[in-house]
C-alpha positions as CSV (number, residue, x, y, z in Angstrom):
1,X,0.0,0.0,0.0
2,X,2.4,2.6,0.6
3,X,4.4,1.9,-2.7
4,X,1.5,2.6,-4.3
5,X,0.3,5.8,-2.6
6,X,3.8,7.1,-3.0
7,X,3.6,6.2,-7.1
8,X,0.0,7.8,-7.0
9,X,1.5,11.0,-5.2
10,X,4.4,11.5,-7.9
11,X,1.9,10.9,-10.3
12,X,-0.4,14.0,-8.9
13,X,2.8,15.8,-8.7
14,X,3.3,15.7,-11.6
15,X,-0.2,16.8,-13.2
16,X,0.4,20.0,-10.6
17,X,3.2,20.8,-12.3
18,X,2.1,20.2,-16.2
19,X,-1.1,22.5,-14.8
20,X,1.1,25.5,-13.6
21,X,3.0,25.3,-16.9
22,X,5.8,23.4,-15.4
23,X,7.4,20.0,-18.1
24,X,5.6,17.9,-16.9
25,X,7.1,14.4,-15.5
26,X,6.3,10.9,-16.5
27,X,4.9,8.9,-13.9
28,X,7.2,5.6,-12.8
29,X,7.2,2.7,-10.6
30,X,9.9,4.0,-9.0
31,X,8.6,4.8,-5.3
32,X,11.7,7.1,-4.8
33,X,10.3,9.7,-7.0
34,X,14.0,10.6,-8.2
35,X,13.5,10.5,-11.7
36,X,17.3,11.0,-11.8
37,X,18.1,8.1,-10.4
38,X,15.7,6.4,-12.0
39,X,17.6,7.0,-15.2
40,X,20.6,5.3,-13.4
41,X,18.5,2.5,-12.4
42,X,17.4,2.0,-15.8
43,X,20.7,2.3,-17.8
44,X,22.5,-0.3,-15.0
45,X,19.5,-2.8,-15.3
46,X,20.5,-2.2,-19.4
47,X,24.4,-2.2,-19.3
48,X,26.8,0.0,-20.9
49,X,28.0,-1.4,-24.2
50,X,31.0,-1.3,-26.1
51,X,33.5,-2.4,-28.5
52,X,37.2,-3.2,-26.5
53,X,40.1,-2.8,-28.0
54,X,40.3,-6.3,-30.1
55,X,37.1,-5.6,-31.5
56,X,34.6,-7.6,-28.8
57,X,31.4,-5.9,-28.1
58,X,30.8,-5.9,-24.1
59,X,28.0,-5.5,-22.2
60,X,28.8,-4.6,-18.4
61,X,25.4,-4.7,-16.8
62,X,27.6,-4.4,-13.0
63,X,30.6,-3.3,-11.8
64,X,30.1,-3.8,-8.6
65,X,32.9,-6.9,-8.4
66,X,36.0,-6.4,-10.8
67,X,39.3,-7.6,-11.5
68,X,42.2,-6.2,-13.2
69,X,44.5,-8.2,-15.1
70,X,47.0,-5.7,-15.5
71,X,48.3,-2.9,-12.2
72,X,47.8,0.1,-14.9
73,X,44.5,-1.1,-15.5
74,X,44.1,-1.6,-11.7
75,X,45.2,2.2,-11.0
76,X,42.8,3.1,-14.0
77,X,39.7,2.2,-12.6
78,X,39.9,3.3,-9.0
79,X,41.2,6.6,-11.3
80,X,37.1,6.2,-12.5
81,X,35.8,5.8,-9.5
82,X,36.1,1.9,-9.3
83,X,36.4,-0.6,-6.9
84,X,38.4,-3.8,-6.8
85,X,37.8,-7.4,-5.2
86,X,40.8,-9.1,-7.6
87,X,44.1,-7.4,-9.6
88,X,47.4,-8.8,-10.4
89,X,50.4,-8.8,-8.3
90,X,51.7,-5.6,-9.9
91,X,49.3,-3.7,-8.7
92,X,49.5,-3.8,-5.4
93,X,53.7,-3.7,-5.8
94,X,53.8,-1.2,-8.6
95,X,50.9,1.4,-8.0
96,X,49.4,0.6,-4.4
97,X,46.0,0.4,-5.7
98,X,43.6,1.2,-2.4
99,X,41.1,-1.5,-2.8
100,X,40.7,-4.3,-0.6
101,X,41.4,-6.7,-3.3
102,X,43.0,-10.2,-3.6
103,X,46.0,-11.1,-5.6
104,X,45.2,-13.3,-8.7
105,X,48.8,-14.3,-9.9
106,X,51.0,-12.2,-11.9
107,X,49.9,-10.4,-15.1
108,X,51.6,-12.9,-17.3
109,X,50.5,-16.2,-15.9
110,X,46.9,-15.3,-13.9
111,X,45.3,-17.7,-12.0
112,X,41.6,-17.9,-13.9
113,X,40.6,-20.1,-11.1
114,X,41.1,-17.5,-8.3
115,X,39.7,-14.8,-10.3
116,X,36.0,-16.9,-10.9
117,X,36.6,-17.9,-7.3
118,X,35.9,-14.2,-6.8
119,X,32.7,-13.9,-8.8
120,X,33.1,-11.1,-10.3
121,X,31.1,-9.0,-12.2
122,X,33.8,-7.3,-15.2
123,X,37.2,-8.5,-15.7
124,X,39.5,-6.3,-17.5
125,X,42.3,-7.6,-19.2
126,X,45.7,-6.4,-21.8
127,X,45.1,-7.4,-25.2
128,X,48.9,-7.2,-26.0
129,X,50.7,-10.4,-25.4
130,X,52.1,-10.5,-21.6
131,X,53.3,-13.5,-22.1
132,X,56.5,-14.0,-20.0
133,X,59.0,-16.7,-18.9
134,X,56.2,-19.4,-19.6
135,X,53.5,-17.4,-19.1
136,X,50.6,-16.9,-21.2
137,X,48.5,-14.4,-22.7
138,X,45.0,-13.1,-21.1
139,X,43.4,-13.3,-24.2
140,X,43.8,-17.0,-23.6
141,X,41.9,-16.8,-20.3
142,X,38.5,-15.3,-22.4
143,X,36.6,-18.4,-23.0
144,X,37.0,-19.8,-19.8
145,X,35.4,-16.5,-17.9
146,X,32.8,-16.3,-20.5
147,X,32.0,-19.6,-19.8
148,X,31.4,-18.8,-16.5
149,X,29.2,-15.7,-17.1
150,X,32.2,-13.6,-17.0
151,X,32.0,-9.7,-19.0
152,X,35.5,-9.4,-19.9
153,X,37.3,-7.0,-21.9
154,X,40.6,-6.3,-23.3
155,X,42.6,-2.8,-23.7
156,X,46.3,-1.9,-25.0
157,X,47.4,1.3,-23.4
158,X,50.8,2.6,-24.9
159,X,50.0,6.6,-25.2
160,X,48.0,9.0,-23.5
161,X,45.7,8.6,-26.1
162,X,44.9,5.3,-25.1
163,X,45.0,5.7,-22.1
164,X,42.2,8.8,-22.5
165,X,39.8,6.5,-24.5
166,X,40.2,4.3,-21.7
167,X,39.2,6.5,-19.2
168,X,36.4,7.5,-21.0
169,X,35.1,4.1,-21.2
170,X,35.6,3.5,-17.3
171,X,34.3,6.8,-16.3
172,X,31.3,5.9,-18.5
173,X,30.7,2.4,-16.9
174,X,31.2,4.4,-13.2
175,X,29.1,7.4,-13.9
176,X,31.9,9.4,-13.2
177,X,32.6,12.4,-15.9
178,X,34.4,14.6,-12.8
179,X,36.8,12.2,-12.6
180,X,37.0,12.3,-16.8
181,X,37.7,16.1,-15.9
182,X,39.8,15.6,-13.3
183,X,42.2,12.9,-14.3
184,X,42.0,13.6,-18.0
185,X,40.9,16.6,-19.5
186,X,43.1,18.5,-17.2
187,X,46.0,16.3,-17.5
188,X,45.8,16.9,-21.6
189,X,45.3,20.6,-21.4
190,X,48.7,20.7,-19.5
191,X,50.4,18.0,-21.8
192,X,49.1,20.5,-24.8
193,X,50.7,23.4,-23.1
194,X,53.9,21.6,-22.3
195,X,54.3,20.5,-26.2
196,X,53.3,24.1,-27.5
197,X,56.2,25.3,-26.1
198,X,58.5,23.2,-28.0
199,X,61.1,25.0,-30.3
200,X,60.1,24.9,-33.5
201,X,63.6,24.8,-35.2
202,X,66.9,22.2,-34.5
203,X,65.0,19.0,-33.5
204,X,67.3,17.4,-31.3
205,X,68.1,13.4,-32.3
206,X,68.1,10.6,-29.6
207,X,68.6,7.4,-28.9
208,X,65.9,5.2,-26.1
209,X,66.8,2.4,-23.9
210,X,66.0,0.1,-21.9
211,X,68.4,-2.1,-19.8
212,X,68.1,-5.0,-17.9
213,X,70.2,-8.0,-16.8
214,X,70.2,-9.5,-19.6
215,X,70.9,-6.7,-22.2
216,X,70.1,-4.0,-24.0
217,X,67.0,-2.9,-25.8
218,X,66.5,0.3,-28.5
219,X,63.0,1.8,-28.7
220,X,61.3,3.6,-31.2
221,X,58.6,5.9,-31.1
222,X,55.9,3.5,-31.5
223,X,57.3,2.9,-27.3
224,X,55.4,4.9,-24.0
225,X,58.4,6.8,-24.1
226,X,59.2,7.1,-27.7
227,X,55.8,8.7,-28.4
228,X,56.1,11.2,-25.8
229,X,59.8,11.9,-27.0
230,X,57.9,12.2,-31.0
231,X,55.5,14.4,-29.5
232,X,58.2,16.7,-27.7
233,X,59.7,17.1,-31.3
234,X,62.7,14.7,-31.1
235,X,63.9,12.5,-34.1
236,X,64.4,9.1,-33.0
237,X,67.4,7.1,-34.7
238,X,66.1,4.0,-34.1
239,X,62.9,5.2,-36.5
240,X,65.6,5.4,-39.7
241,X,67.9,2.5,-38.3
242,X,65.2,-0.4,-37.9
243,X,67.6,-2.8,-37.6
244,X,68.8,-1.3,-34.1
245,X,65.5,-2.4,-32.9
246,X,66.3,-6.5,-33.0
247,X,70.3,-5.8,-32.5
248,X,71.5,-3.5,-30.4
249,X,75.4,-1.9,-31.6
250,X,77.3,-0.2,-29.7
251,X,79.2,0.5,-32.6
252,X,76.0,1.7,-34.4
253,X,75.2,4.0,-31.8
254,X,78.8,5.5,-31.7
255,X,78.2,6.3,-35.4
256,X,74.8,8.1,-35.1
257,X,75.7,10.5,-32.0
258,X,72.6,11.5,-30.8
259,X,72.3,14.6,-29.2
260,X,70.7,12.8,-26.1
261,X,70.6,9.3,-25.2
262,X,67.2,8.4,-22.5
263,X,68.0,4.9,-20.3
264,X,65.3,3.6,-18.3
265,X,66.6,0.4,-16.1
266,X,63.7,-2.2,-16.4
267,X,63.1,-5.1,-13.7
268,X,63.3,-5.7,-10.3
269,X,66.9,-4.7,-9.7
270,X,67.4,-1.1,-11.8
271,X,71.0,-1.2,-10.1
272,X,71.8,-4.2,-11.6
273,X,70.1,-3.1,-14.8
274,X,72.3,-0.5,-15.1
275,X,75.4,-2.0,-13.9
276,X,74.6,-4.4,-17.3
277,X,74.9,-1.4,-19.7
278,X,77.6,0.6,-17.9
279,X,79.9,-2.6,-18.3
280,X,79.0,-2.8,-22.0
281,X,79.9,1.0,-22.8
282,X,83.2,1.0,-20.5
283,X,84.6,-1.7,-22.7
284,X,84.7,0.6,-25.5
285,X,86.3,3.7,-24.9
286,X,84.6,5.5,-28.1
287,X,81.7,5.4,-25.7
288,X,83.0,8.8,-23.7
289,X,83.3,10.8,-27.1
290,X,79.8,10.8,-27.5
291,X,78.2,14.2,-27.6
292,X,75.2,13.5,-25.2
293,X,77.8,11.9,-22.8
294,X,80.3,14.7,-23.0
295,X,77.2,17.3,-22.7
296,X,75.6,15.7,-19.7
297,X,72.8,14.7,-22.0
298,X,73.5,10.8,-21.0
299,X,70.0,10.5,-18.8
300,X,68.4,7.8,-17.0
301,X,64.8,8.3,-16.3
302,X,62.6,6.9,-13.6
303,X,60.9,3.7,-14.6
304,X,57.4,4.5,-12.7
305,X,57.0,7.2,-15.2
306,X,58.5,5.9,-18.3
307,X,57.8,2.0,-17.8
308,X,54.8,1.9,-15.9
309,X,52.0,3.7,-17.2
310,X,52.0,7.3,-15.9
311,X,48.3,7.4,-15.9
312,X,46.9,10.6,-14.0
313,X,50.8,11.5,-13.9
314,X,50.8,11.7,-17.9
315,X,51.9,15.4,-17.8
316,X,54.3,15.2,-15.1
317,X,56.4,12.5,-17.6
318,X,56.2,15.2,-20.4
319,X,57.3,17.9,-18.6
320,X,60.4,15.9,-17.2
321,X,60.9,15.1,-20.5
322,X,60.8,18.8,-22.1
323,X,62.8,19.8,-19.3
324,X,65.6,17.3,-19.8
325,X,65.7,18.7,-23.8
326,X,65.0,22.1,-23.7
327,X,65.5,23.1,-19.7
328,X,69.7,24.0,-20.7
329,X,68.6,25.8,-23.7
């Protein structure tokens, strides 16, 4: 009865209104009389859908129970306004996500039974291949969390205009458009700013790497790192000398002598990392007559920025960036 005599009520409501001139209101069986969040109701009993980034169309009618395959994805959606019961090891290591979440194995060999185990609602997951020492990919985990009644969805973030889409579509699911604005919008205005003041004249030429224990790798601008150094107006070498890409040379680099030369260390031990390439360049003394090394422009950069995604931090690894090229000028 009092349903009903509060649906009545909004309904004469209402007819008041639509008689004083007001818009008038449809009536609903909604006894909150919110037609606001009514609309909410109705669009989460519906879903949000859309098309992930290998071409799957997902419906997530709940986000109430998630789980992030990836710590950048992880950081992403509490970013939207997102919750957590499951991520991967990473994220709690590498960006301290603040969800009371349980660990489902490491990015590149999760544990599909500890994620169902979970029941979640939306599982997001990297469409690029994270296979690692064994591991496999997620997109190998999709049938199995369908099967189980799973939404999942997969994403590849390498530039902030990825990562920007992919806010969008979070910040959609969550109902969230401040934190769009917030984490986003004014995090590309300042990134705009920051590559408007770019000389226009003398683009400076660079070399990327990453180092590691085991080696040495060259990165072109198709990289995190490389795009943000293509967007900051630098010419990449490794863009016209492909072959530096599969085999990194010393010698090859001695040739080119790039005005700067960007390291960032990559695994668990950066010191080590490091130790790996400073070994490799003191054997060759040539190394020291480089122009970036005689200029100071020989520059390691921090591997939360320029590894790990940057996320709402996207400007903060531009600017360090512009002022590394352009700060001595």
């Amino acid at each position: 009865m009092k349903r009903i005599a509060t649906k009545t009520f909004a309904c004469m409501c209402a007819l008041v209104l639509a008689t004083s001139g007001s818009a008038m209101v449809g009536c609903s069986g909604n006894s909150s009389g919110n037609d606001g969040a009514q609309q909410g109701a109705t669009s989460q009993e519906a879903g949000y859908t859309f098309t992930d980034d290998l071409g799957n169309q997902v419906t997530v009618s709940s986000h109430e129970r998630v789980v992030a395959g990836m710590g950048s994805f992880a950081n992403i959606w509490e970013l939207a306004g997102g919750t957590l019961v499951g991520a991967s090891n990473d994220a709690f290591s590498d960006y301290h996500i603040e969800s009371k979440a349980e660990k489902v194995g490491d990015f590149s060999s999760l544990n599909a039974e500890s994620i169902i185990a979970l029941d979640p609602d939306f599982v997001i997951l990297t469409g690029a291949n994270s296979g690692r020492g064994g591991g496999v990919a997620q997109t190998d985990l999709k049938d199995t969390l369908q099967a189980a009644g799973i939404a999942v969805a997969y994403f590849n973030v390498t530039t902030f205009d990825d990562y920007e889409r992919l806010m969008r579509t979070f910040t959609d699911i969550t109902g969230r458009a401040d934190l769009y604005d917030q984490n986003v919008a004014k995090v590309a205005e300042a990134i705009d700013a920051i590559v408007g003041a770019v000389p226009a004249e003398n683009p400076p030429t660079a070399l990327l790497l990453t180092t590691f224990s085991g080696g040495t790798r060259v990165q072109s601008s198709g990289t995190q790192t490389g795009a943000m150094l293509a967007d900051l107006g630098v010419n990449n070498l490794a863009d016209e000398n492909r072959s530096l890409l599969k085999d990194f040379s010393l010698e090859a680099v001695i040739e080119m002598d790039p005005d700067f030369i960007f390291v960032i260390p990559m695994g668990n031990d950066t010191e080590a990392a490091m130790r790996n390439l400073e070994e490799a360049t003191a054997a060759n003394p040539a190394w020291a007559s480089l122009s970036a090394v005689q200029n100071g422009r020989y520059i390691t950069l921090d591997p939360t920025l320029y590894l790990a995604k940057p996320n709402a931090q996207w400007d903060a690894a531009y600017q360090g960036l512009f002022d590394n090229l352009y700060g001595q000028n």
